[in-house]
N, C-alpha and C positions, 0 to 999 in steps of 0.2 A: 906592481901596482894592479888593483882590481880590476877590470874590465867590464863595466857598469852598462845598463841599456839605458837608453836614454829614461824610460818609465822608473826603472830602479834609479836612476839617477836623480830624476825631480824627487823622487819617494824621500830618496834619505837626507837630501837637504833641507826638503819642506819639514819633514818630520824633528827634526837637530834644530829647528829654530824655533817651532811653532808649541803653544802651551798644552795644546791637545792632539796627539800625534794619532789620537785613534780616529779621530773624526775627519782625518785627510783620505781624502778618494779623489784617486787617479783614473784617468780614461783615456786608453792611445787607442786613437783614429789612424787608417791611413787610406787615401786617396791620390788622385792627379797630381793635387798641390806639393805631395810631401807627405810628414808625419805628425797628427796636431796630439800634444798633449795637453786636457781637458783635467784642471784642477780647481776642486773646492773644498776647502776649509774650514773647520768653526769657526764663526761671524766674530768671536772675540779672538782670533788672530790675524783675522784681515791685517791689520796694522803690521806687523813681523814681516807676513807675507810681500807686502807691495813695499814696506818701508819708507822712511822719511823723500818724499818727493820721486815716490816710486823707485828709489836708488835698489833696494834689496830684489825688485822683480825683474829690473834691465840686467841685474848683476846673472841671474838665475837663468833668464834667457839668454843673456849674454855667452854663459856657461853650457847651455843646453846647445846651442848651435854648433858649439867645439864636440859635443858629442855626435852629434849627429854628421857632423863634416867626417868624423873619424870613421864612422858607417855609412859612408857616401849618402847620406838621405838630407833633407833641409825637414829639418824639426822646427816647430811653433809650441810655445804654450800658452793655453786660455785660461785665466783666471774667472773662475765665475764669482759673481757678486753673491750674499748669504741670500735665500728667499724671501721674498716681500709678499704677501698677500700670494703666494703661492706661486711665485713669478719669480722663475731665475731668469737673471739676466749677465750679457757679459761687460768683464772689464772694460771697459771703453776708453786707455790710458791715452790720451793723445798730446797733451800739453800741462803744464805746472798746475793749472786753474784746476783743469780736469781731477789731479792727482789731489789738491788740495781740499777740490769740493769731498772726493769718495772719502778722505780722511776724519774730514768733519761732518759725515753721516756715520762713520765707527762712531763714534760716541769712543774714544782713547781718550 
């Protein structure tokens, strides 16, 4: 079996779902907290990305965490929102409503 970093990791799965695999950019950070991975997409795969009620990006973290336990590190990943008026902003997944509002500003 491959032996994947966590960055290559988020890469190939973001990339395996999403319609536009050239426009995914990756960003690892590492500080005090751990290892944050910093992902943005084209604005018309938001929806693959986060998935029905957020299920496809718990799953993605969910998965990213087993890698980073297998490299003693604690991995995060941030999804960023597409730019508005020149303002990135982050995912701010916290509850159904939350995931439900960002879905119905994709416009899917």
């Amino acid at each position: 079996m491959e032996n994947f970093t966590d960055k290559e990791f988020v890469s190939y799965i973001v990339k395996a779902i999403v319609d536009n695999p050239n426009d995914v950019l990756i960003e690892r950070t590492v500080d005090e907290m751990g290892v944050l991975i910093t992902l943005q997409v084209n604005p018309s795969d938001m929806g693959y990305v986060i998935g029905k009620a957020g299920s496809t990006a718990k799953a993605i973290r969910s998965l990213l965490r087993i890698v980073g336990a297998r490299n003693n590190a604690r991995v995060n990943l941030k999804i960023l929102e597409p730019e508005q008026h020149g303002i990135r902003k982050e995912s701010a997944i916290s509850s159904h409503e939350d995931v439900d509002k960002l879905v119905d500003d994709l416009d899917i």
